[in-house]
C-alpha positions as CSV (number, residue, x, y, z in Angstrom):
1,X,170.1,62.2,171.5
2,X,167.4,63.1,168.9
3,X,164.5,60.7,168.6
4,X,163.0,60.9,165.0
5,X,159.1,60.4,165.1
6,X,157.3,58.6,162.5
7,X,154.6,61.1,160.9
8,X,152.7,58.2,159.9
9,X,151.7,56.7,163.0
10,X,150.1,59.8,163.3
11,X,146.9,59.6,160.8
12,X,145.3,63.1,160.0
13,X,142.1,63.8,161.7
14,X,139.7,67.1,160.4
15,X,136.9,67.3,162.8
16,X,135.1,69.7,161.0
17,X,134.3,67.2,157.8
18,X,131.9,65.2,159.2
19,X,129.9,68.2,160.5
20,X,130.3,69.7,156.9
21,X,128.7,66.4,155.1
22,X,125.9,66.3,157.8
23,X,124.9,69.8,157.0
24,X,125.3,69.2,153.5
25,X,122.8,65.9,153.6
26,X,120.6,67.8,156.0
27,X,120.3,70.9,154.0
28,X,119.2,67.9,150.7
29,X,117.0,66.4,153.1
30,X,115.1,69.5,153.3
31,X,115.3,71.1,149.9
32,X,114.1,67.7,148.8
33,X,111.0,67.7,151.6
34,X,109.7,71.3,150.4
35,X,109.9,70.4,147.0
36,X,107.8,67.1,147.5
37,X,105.5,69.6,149.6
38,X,105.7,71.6,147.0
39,X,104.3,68.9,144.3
40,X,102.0,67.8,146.6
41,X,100.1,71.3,147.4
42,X,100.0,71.9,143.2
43,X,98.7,68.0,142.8
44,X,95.9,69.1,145.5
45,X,95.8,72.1,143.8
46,X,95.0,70.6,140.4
47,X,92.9,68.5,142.0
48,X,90.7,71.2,143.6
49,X,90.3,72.6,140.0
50,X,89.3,69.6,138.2
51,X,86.6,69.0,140.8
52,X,85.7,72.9,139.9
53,X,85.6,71.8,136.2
54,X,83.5,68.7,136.7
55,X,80.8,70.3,138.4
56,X,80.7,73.5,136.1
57,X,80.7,70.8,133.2
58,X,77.7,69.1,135.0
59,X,75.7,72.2,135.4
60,X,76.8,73.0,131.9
61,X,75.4,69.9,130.8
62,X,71.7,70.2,132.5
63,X,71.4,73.5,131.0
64,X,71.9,71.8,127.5
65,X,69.9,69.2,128.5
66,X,67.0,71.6,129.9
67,X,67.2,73.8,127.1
68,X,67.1,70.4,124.7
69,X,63.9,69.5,126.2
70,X,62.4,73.2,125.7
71,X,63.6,72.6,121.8
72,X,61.6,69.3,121.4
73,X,58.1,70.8,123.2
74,X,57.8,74.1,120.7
75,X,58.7,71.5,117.5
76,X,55.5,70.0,115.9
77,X,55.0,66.2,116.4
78,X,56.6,65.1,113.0
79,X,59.4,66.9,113.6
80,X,60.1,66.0,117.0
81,X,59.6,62.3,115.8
82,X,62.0,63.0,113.1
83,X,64.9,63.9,116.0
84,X,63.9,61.1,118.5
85,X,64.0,58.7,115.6
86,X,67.1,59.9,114.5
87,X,68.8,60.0,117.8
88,X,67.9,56.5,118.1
89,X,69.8,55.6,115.0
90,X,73.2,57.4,116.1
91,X,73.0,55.5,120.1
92,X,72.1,52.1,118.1
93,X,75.6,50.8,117.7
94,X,75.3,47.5,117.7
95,X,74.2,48.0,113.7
96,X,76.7,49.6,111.5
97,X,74.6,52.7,109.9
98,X,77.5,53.8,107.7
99,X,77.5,50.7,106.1
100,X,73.8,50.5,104.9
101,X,74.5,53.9,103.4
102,X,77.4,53.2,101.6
103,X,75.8,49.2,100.5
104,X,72.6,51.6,99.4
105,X,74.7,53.9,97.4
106,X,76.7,51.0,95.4
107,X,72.9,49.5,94.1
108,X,71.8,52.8,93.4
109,X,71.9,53.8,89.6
110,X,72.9,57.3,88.9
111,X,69.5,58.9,88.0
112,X,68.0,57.4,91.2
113,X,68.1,59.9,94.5
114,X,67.6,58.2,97.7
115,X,64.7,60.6,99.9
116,X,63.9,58.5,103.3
117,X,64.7,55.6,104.9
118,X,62.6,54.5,107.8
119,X,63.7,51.7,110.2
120,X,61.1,49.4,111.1
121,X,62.6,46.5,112.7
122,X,66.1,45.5,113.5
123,X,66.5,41.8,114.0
124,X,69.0,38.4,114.3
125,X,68.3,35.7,111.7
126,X,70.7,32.4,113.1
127,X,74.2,34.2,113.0
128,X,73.1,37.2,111.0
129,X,71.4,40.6,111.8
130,X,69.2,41.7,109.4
131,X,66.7,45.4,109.4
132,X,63.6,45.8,107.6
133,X,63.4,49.3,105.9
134,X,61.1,51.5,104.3
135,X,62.8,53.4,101.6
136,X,61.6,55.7,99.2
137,X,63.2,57.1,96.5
138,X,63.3,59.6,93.4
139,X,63.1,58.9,89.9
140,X,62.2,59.9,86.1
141,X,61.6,56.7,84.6
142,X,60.8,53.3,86.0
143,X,63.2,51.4,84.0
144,X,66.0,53.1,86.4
145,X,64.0,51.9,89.6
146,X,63.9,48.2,87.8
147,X,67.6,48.3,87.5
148,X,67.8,49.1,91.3
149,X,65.6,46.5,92.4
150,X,67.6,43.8,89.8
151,X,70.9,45.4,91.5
152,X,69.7,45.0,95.3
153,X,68.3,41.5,95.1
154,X,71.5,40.2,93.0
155,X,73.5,41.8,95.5
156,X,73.4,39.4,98.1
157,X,72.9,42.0,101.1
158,X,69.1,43.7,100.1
159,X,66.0,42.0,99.3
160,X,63.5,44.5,97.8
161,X,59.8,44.8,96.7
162,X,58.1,47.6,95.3
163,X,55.2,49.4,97.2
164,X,54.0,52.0,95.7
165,X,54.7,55.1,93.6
166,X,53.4,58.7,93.6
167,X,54.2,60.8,90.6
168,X,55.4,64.2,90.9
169,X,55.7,67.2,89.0
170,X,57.5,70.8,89.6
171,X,58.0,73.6,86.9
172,X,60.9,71.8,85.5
173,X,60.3,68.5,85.6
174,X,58.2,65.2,86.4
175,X,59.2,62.4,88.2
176,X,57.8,60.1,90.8
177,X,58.7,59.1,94.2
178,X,59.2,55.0,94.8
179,X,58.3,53.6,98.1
180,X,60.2,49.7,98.8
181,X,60.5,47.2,101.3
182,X,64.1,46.4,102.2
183,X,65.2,43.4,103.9
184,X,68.6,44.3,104.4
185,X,71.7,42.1,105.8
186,X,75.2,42.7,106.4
187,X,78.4,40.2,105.2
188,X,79.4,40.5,109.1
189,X,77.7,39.2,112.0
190,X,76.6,41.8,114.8
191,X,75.0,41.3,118.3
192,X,71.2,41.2,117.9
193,X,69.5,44.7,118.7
194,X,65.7,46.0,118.2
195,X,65.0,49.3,117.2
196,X,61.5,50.9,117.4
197,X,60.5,52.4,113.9
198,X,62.5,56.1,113.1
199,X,62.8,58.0,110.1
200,X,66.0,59.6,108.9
201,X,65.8,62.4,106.3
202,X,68.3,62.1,103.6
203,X,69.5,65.0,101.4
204,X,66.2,64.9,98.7
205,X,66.6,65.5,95.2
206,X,64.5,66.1,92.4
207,X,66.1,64.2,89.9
208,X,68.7,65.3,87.4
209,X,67.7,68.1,85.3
């Protein structure tokens, strides 16, 4: 008598498989430790070279600093009063310096040359901040420095008076240099800052030809 077996109580059974997929997850397991090992030496790496920067930059930096200081002791008193004054203008910026230059250049009438402005006092009025300026400029005629004057106090943002004048003259041609007091304030409100007096040079003209 034959006895027929049935295949499928018989479930296949691979014993090698599992040790297969272990391998396999063992050998990402590792790959995916010495690549994080990896990342982590170049981070430290990186990190180990900024520091490098950083204190190359520092030394850098009290060279420049050294060497800045050397600059201002061989310049001559006026001039070295010129640069502190003018440094003080560019770390003031609480008052908008760009702003005074381009409200002075809209009053100014075309045969008028701006030569200094010096910054006596830099003040809050209420809500508003206001500066008190010494500005000189260069002219042929006084009827153009009249028109100025009519132009800054009708502008709502200057408030000028005449000072003084000191005629000049030059192989081609005379003019005078006008010194005013400014009282000059901004349409927009700015925190409140004092500024010790500094002169800054503008480009200086002698008139048109």
């Amino acid at each position: 008598m034959i006895t027929k077996l049935n295949l499928a109580s018989r479930p296949f059974r691979n014993r090698t498989l599992p040790y297969l997929i272990a391998l396999v997850l063992l050998a990402v397991s590792v790959g995916g430790a010495i690549l994080c090992f990896a990342k982590l030496r170049e981070i430290d790496q990186n990190n180990e070279l900024a520091k490098t920067e950083i204190a190359q930059m520092e030394k850098d930096l009290q060279e420049l600093n050294r060497q800045g200081e050397l600059v201002q002791q061989d310049l001559p008193p006026d001039k070295r009063a010129l640069l502190i004054g003018a440094h003080k203008l560019v770390a003031n910026k609480s008052f908008g310096w760009s702003k005074l230059f381009s409200d002075l250049e809209s009053v100014l009438p075309g045969s008028v040359s701006a030569s200094r402005i010096s910054v006596e006092n830099i003040f809050k009025d209420g809500d508003r901040v206001k500066a008190e300026l010494n500005f000189s400029v260069l002219s042929k005629d006084y009827q153009s420095i009249a028109a100025m004057i009519d132009n800054m106090n009708n502008s709502g943002v200057f408030r000028a008076e005449l000072r003084g004048q000191d005629r000049q003259k030059t192989e081609r041609s005379i003019y005078s240099e006008y010194t005013l007091y400014l009282i000059y304030t901004p349409y927009y409100s700015l925190p409140a800052a004092a500024a010790n007096s500094s002169d800054l040079t503008l480009n200086q003209q002698g008139g048109n030809e």
